[in-house]
py3Dmol code that shows the C-alpha trace and the ligand (Angstrom):
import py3Dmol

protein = """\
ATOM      1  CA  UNK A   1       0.000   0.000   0.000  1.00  0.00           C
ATOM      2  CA  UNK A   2       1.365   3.386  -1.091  1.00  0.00           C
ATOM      3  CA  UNK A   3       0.610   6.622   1.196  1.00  0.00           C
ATOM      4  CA  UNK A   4      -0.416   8.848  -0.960  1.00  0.00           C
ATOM      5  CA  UNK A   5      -0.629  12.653   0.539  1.00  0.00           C
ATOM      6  CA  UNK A   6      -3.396  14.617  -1.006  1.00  0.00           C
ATOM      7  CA  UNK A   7      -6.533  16.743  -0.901  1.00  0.00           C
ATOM      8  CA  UNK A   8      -8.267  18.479  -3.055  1.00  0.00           C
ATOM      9  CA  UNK A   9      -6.917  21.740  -1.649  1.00  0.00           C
ATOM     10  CA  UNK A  10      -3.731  20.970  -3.596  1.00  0.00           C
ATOM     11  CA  UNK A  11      -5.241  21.808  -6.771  1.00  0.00           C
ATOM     12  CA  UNK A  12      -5.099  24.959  -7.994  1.00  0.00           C
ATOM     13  CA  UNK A  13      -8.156  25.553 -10.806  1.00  0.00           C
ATOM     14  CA  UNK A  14      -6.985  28.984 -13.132  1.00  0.00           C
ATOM     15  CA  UNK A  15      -6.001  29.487 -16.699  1.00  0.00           C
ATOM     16  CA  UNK A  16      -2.806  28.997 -17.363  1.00  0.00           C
ATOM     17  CA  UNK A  17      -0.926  27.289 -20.444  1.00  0.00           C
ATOM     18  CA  UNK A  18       0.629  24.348 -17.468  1.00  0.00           C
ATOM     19  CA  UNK A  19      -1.793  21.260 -16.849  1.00  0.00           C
ATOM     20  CA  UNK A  20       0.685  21.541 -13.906  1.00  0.00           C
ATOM     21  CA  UNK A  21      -1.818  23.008 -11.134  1.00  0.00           C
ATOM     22  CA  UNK A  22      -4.603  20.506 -12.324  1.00  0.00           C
ATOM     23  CA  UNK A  23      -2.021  17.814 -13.008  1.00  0.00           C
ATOM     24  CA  UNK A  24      -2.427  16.248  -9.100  1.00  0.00           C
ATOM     25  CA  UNK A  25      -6.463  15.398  -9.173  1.00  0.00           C
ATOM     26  CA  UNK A  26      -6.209  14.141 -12.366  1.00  0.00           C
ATOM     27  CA  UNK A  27      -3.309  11.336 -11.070  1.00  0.00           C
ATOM     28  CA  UNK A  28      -4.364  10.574  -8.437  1.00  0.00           C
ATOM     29  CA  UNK A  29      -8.327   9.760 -10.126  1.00  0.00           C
ATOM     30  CA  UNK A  30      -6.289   7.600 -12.666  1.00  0.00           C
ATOM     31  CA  UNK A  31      -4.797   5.498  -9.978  1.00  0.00           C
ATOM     32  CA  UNK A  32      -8.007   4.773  -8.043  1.00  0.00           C
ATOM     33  CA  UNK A  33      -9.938   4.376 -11.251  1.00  0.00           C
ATOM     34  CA  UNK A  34      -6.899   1.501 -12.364  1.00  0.00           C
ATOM     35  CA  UNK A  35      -7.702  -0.124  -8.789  1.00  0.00           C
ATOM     36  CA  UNK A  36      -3.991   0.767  -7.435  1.00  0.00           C
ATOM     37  CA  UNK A  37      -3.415  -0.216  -4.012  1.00  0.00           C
ATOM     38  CA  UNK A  38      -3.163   3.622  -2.408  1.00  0.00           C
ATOM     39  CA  UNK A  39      -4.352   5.113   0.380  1.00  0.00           C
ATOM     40  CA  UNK A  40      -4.818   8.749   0.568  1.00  0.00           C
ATOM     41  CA  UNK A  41      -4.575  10.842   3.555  1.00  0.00           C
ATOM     42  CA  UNK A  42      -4.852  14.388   4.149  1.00  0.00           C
ATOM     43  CA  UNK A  43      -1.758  16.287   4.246  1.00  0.00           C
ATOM     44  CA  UNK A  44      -1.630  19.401   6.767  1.00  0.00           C
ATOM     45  CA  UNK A  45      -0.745  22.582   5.229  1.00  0.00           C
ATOM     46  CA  UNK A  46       2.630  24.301   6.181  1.00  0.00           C
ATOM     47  CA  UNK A  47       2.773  27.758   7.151  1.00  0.00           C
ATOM     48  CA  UNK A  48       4.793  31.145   6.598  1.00  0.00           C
ATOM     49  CA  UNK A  49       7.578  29.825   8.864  1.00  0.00           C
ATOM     50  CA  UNK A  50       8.205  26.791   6.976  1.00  0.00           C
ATOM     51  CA  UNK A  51       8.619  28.891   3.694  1.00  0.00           C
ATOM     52  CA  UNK A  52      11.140  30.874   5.594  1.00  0.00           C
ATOM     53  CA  UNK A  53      13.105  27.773   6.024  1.00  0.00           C
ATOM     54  CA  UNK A  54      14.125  28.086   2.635  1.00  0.00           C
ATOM     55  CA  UNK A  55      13.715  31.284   1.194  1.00  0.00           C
ATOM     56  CA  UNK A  56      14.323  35.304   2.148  1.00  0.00           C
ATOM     57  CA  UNK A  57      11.220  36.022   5.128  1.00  0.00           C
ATOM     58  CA  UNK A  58       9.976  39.377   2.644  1.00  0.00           C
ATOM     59  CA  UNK A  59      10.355  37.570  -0.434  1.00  0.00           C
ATOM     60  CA  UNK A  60       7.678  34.795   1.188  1.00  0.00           C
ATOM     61  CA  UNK A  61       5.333  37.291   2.396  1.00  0.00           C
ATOM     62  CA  UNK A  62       5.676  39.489  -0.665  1.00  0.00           C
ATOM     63  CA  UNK A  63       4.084  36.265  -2.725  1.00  0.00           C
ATOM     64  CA  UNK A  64       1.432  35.298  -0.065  1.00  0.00           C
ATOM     65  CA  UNK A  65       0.179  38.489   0.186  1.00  0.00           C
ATOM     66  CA  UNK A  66      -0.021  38.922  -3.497  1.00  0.00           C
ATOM     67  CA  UNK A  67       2.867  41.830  -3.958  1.00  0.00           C
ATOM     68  CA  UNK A  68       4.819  39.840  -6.167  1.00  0.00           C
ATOM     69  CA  UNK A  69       4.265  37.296  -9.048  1.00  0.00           C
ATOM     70  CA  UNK A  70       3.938  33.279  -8.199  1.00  0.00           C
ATOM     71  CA  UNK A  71       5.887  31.192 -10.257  1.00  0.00           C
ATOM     72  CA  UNK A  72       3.045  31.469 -12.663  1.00  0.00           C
ATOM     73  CA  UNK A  73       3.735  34.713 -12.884  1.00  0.00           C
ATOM     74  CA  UNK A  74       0.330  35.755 -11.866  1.00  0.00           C
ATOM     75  CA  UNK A  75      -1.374  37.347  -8.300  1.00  0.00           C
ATOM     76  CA  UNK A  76      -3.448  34.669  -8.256  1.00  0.00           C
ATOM     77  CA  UNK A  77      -5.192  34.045  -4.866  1.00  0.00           C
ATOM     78  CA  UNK A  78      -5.910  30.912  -5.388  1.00  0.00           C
ATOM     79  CA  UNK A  79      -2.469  30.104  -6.401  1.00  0.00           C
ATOM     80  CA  UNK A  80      -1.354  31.683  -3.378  1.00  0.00           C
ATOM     81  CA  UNK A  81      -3.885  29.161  -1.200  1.00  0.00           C
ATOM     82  CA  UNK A  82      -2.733  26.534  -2.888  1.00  0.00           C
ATOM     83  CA  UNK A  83       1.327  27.278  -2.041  1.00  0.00           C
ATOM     84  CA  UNK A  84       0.389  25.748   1.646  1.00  0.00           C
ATOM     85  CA  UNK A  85      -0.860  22.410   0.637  1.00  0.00           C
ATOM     86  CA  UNK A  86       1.869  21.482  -2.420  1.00  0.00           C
ATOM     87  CA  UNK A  87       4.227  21.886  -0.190  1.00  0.00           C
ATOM     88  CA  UNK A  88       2.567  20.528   2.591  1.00  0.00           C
ATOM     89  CA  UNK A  89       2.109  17.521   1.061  1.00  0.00           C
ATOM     90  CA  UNK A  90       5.823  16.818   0.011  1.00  0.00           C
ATOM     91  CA  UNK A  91       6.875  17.568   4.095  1.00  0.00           C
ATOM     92  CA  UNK A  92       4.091  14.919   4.456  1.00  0.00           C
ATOM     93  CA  UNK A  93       5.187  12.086   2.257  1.00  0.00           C
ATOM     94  CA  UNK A  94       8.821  13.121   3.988  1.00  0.00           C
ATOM     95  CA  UNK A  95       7.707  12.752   7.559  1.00  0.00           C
ATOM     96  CA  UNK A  96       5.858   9.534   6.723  1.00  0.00           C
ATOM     97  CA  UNK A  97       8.519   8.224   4.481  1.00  0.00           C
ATOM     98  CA  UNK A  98      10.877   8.476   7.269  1.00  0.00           C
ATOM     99  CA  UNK A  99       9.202   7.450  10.456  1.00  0.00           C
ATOM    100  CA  UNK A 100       8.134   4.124   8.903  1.00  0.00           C
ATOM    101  CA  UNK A 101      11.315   3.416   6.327  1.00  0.00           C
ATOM    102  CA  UNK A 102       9.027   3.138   3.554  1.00  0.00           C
ATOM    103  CA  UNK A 103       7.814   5.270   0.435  1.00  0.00           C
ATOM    104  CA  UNK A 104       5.696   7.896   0.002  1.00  0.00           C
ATOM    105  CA  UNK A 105       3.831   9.945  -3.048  1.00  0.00           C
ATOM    106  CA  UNK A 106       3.191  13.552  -2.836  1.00  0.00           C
ATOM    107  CA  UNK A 107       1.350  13.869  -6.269  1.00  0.00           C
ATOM    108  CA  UNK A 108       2.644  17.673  -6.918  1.00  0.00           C
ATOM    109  CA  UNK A 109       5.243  19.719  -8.603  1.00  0.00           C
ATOM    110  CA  UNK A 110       6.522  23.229  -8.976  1.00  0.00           C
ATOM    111  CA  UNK A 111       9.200  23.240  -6.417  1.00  0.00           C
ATOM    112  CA  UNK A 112      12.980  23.278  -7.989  1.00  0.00           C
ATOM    113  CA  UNK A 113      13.150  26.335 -10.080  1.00  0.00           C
ATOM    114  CA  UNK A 114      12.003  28.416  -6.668  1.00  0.00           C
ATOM    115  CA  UNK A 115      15.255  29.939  -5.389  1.00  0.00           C
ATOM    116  CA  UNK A 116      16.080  32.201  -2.373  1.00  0.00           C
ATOM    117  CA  UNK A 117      14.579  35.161  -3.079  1.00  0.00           C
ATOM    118  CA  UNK A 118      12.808  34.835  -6.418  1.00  0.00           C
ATOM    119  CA  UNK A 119      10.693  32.290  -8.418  1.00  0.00           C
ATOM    120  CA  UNK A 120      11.268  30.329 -11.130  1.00  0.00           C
ATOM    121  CA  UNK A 121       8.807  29.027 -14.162  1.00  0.00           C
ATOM    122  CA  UNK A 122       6.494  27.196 -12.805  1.00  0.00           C
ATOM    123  CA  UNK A 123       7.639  27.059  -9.278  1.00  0.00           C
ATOM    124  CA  UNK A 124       7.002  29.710  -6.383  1.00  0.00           C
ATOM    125  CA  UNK A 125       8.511  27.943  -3.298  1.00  0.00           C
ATOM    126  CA  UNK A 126      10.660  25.228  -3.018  1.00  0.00           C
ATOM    127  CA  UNK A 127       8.856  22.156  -1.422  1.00  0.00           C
ATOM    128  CA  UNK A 128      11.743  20.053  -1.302  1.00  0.00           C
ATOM    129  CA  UNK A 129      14.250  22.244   0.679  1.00  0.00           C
ATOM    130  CA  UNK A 130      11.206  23.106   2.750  1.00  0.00           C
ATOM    131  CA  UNK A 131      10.614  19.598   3.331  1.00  0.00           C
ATOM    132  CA  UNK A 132      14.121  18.577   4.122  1.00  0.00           C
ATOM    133  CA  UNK A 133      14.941  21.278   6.323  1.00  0.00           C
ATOM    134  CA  UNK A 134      11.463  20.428   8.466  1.00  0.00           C
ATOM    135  CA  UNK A 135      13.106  16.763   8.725  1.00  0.00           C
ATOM    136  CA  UNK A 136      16.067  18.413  10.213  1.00  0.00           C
ATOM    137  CA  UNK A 137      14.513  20.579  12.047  1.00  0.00           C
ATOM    138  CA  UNK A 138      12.369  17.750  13.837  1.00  0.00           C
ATOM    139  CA  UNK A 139      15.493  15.647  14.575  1.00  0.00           C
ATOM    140  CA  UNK A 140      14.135  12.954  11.711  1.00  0.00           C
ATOM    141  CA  UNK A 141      17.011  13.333   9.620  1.00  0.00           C
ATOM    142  CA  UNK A 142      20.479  14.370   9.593  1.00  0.00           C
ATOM    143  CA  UNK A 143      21.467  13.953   6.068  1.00  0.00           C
ATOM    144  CA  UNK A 144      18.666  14.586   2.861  1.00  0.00           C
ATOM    145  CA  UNK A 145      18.966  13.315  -0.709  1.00  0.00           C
ATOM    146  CA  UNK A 146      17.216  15.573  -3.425  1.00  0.00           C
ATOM    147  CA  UNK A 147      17.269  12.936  -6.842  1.00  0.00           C
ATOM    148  CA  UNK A 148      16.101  15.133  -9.238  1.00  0.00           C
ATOM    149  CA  UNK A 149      15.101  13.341 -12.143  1.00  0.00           C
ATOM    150  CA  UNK A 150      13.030  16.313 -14.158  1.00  0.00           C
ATOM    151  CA  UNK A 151      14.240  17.509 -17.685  1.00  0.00           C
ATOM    152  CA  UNK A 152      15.248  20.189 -15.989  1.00  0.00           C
ATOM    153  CA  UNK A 153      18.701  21.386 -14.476  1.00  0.00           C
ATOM    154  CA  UNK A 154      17.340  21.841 -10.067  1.00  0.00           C
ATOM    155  CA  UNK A 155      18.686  25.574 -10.404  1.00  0.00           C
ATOM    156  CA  UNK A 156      16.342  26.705  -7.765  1.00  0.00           C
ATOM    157  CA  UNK A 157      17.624  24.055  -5.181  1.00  0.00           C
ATOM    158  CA  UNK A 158      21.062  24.619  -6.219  1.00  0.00           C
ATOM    159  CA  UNK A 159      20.815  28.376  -5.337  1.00  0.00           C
ATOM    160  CA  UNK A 160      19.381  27.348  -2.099  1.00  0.00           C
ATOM    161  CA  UNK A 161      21.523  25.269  -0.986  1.00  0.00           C
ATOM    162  CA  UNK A 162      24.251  27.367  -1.492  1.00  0.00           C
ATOM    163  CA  UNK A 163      22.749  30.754  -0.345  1.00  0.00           C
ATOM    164  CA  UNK A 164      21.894  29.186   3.405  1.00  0.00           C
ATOM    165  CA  UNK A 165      24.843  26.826   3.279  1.00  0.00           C
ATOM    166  CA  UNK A 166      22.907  23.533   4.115  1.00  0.00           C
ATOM    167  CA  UNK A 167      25.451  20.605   4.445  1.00  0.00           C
ATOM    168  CA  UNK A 168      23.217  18.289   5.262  1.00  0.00           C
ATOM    169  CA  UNK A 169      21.436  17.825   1.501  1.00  0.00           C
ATOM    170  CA  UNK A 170      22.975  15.934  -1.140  1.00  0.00           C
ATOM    171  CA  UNK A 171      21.595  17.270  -4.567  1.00  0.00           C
ATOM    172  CA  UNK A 172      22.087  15.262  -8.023  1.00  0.00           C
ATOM    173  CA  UNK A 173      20.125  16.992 -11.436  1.00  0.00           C
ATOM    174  CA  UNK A 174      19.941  15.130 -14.291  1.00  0.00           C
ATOM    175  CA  UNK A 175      19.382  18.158 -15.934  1.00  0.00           C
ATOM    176  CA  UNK A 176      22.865  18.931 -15.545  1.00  0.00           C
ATOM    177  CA  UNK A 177      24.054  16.149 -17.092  1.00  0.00           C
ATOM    178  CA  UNK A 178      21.683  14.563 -19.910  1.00  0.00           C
ATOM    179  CA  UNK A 179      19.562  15.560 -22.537  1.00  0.00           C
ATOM    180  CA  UNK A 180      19.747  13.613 -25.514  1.00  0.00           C
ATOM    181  CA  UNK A 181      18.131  10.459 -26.659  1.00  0.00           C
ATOM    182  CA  UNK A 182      21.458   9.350 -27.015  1.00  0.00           C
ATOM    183  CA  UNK A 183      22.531   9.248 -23.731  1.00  0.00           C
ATOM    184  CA  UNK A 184      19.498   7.331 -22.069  1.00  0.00           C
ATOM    185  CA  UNK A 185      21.017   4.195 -22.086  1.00  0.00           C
ATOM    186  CA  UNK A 186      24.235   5.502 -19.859  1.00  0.00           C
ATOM    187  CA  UNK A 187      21.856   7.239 -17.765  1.00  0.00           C
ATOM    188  CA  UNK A 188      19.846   4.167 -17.049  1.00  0.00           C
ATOM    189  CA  UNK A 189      23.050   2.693 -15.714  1.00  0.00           C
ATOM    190  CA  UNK A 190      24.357   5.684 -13.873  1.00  0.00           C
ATOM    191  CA  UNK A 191      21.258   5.477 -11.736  1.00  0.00           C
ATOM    192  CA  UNK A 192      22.805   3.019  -9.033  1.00  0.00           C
ATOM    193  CA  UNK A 193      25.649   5.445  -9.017  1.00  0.00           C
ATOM    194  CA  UNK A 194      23.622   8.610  -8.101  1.00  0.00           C
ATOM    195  CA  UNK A 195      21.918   6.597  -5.371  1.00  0.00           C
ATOM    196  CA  UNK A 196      25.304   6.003  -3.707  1.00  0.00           C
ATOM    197  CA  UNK A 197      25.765   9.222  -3.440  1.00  0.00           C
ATOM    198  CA  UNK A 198      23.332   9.289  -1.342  1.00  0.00           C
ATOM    199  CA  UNK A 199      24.021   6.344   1.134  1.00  0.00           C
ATOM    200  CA  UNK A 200      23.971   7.021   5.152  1.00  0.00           C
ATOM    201  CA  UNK A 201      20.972   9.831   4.309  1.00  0.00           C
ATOM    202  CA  UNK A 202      17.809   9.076   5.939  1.00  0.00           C
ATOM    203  CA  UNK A 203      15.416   9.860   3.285  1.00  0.00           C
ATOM    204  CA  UNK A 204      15.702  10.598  -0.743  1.00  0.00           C
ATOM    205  CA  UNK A 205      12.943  13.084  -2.135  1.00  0.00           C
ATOM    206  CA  UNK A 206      12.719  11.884  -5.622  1.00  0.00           C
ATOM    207  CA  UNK A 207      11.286  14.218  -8.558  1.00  0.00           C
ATOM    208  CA  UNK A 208      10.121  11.649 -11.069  1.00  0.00           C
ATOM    209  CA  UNK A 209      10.006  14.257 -13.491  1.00  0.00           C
ATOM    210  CA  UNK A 210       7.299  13.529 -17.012  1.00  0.00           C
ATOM    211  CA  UNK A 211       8.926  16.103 -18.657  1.00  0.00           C
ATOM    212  CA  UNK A 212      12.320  14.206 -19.893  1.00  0.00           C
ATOM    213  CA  UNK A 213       9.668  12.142 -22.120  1.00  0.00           C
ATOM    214  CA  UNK A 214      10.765  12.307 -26.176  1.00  0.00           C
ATOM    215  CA  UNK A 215       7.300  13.817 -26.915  1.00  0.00           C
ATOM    216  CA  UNK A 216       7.089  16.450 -24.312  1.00  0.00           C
ATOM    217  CA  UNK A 217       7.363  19.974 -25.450  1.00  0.00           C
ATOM    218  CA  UNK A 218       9.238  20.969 -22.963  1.00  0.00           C
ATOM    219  CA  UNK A 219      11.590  17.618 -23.430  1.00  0.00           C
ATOM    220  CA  UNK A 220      12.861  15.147 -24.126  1.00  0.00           C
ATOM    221  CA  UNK A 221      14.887  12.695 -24.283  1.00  0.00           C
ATOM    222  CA  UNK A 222      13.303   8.570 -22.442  1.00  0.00           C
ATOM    223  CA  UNK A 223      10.802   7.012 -24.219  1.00  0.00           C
ATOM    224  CA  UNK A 224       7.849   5.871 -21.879  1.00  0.00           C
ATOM    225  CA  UNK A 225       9.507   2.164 -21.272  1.00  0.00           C
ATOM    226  CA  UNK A 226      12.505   3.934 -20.651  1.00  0.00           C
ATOM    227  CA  UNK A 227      10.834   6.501 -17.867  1.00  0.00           C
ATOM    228  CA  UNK A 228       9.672   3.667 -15.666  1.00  0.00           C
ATOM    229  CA  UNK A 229      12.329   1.426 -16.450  1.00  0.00           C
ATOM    230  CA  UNK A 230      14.234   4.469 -14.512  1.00  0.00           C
ATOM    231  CA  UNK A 231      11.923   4.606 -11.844  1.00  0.00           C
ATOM    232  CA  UNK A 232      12.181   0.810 -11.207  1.00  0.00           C
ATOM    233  CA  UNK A 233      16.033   0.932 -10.989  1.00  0.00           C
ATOM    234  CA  UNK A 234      15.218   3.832  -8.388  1.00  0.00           C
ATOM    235  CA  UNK A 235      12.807   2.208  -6.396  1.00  0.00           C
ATOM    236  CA  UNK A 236      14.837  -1.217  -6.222  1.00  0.00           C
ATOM    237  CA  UNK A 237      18.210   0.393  -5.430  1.00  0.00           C
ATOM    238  CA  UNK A 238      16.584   2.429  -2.795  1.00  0.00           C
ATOM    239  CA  UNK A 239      14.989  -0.639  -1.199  1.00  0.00           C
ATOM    240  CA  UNK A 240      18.551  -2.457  -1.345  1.00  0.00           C
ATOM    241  CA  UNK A 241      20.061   0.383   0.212  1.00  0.00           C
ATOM    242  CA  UNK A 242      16.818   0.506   3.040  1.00  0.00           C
ATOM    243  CA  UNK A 243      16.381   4.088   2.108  1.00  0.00           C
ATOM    244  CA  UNK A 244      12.427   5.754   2.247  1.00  0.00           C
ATOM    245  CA  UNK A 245      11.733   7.542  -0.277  1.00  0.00           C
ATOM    246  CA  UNK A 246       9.129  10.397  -0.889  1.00  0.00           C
ATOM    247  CA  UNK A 247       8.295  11.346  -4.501  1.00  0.00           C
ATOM    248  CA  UNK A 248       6.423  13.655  -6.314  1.00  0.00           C
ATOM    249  CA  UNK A 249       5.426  14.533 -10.073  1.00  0.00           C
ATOM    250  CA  UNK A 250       7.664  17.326 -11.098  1.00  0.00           C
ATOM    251  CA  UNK A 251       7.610  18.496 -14.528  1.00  0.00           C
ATOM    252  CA  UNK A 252       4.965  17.142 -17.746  1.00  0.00           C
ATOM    253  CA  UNK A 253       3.725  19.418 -20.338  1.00  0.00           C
ATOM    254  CA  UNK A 254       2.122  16.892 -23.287  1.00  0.00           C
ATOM    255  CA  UNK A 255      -1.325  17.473 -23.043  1.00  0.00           C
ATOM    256  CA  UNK A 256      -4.257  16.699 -25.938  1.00  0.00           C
ATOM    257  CA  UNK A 257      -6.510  19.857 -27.453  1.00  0.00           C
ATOM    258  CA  UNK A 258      -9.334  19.137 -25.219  1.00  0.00           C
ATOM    259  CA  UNK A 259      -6.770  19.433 -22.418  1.00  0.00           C
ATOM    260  CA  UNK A 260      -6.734  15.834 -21.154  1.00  0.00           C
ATOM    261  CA  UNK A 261      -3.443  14.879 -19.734  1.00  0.00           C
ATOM    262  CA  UNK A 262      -2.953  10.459 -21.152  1.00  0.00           C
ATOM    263  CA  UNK A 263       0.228  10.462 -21.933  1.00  0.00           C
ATOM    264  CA  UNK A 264       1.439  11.982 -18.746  1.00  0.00           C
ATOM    265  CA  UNK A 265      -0.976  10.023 -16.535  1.00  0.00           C
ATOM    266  CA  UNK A 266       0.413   6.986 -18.110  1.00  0.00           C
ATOM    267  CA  UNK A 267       4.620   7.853 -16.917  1.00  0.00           C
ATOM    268  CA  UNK A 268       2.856   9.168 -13.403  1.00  0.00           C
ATOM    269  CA  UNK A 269       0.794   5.526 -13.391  1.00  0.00           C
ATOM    270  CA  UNK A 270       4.096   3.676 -14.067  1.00  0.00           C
ATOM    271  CA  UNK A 271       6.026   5.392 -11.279  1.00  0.00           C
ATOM    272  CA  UNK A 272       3.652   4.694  -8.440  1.00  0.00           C
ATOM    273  CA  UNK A 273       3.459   0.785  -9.838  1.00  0.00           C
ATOM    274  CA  UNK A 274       7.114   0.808  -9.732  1.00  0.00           C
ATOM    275  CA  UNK A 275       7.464   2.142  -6.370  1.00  0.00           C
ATOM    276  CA  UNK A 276       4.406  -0.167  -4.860  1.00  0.00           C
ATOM    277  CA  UNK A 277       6.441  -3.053  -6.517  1.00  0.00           C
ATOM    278  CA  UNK A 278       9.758  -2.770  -5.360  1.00  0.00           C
ATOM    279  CA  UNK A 279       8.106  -1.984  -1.532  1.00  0.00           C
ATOM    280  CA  UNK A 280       6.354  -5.584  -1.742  1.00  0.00           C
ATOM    281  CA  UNK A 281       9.625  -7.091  -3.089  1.00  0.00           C
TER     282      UNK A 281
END
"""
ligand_1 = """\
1
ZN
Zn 11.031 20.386 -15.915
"""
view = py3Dmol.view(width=600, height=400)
view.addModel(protein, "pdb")
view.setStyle({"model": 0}, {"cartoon": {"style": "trace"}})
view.addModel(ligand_1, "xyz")
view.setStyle({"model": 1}, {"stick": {}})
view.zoomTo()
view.show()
């Protein structure tokens, strides 16, 4: 049984040209409808403090109180409601993850282009950092991995972690490294190797990014065997190595004219088999 950490508060309804904010009802429909074993609980939201464990205090207030532009570059309130519960769910999935040594979904994205004081596309604040300074904070975990595994190079986290010095996360981007159809293969085996990385931390937070898909327009580079054939050498190498993991949906932009979301639902269905496989292995 995966924990899966989600309410309906977590979706953010507005215009905008991302299935992103709509993406996490949508999944997590798709895996009840296909009778996966999940169970979802309610996450609790965070609060102002627990942005300010990763970003500037005036730069978090400027975007709740609607001074500033989201990562959507909008003043959307109801972007700025939603903020709470993405993030709350990924310190949820953490938490859980941790205090039972198992794996957790938080069915979100938008968190690793948010750096210290400013935004980034598609990403206001940055869940994960958020999330792993929380488990340090409440004496769960001394050392965090961040496996970022979205098209995209983690900049956001990267700026973080440097700005406020955190020696206690260990941060691999793909991004940084591949981006051509080429080199999927010699990712696929490099996968064990960014895991090791990672040994003697007490949790990984995993972005099992859609967006490195060959079709996406914002991609791409792994065909759809190839995207959960990476999430099943994650999954298996983190159960080897007994570390939880807590994942979420990170980038996906394909999306059909009558704005249904298949072919992402389809990589997002594949992860969460692949991670309730390898935890009943
Ligand atoms: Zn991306």
């Amino acid at each position: 049984m995966l924990s899966v950490f989600f309410s309906d508060q977590v979706v953010a309804e507005f215009s905008i040209d991302s299935p992103s904010p709509r993406k996490p009802g949508l999944v997590v429909r798709d895996w009840i409808a296909h009778g996966l074993p999940v169970k979802i609980v309610t996450p609790d939201p965070v609060t102002e403090e627990d942005f300010a464990l990763a970003h500037d205090r005036t730069h978090v207030r400027d975007i709740l109180f609607l001074k500033k532009d989201n990562g959507f570059f909008t003043r959307d309130q109801v972007v700025a409601d939603s903020l709470f519960h993405t993030t709350g769910a990924m310190v949820a999935a953490a938490i859980h993850a941790v205090q039972n040594r198992t794996f957790a979904c938080a069915p979100v994205s938008g968190f690793h282009h948010a750096m210290y004081r400013s935004v980034g596309v598609y990403c206001t604040f940055n869940g994960l950092i958020v999330a792993a300074q929380t488990l340090k904070k409440r004496g769960l975990a001394t050392r965090v991995g961040i496996l970022d595994y979205d098209m995209h190079f983690g900049d956001g986290t990267e700026d973080i972690i440097e700005t406020l010095r955190l020696d206690h996360v260990v941060h691999y981007t793909a991004g940084k490294d591949f981006r051509k159809p080429e080199q999927a293969e010699g990712f696929l085996r490099s996968i064990p190797e960014h895991l090791e990385r990672m040994r003697g931390c007490n949790i990984i937070l995993y972005q099992a990014g859609a967006d490195p898909h060959i079709k996406d327009p914002l991609g791409g580079w792994l065909t759809t065997a190839q995207l959960r054939q990476r999430d099943r050498i994650v999954f298996t190498t983190a159960r080897a190595m007994e570390l939880p993991v807590a994942w979420d949906l990170a980038g996906g932009y394909q999306e059909e004219s009558d704005g249904s979301i298949p072919a992402l639902l389809e990589i997002h269905r594949n992860t969460a088999l692949e991670s309730i496989a390898a935890l009943s292995s």
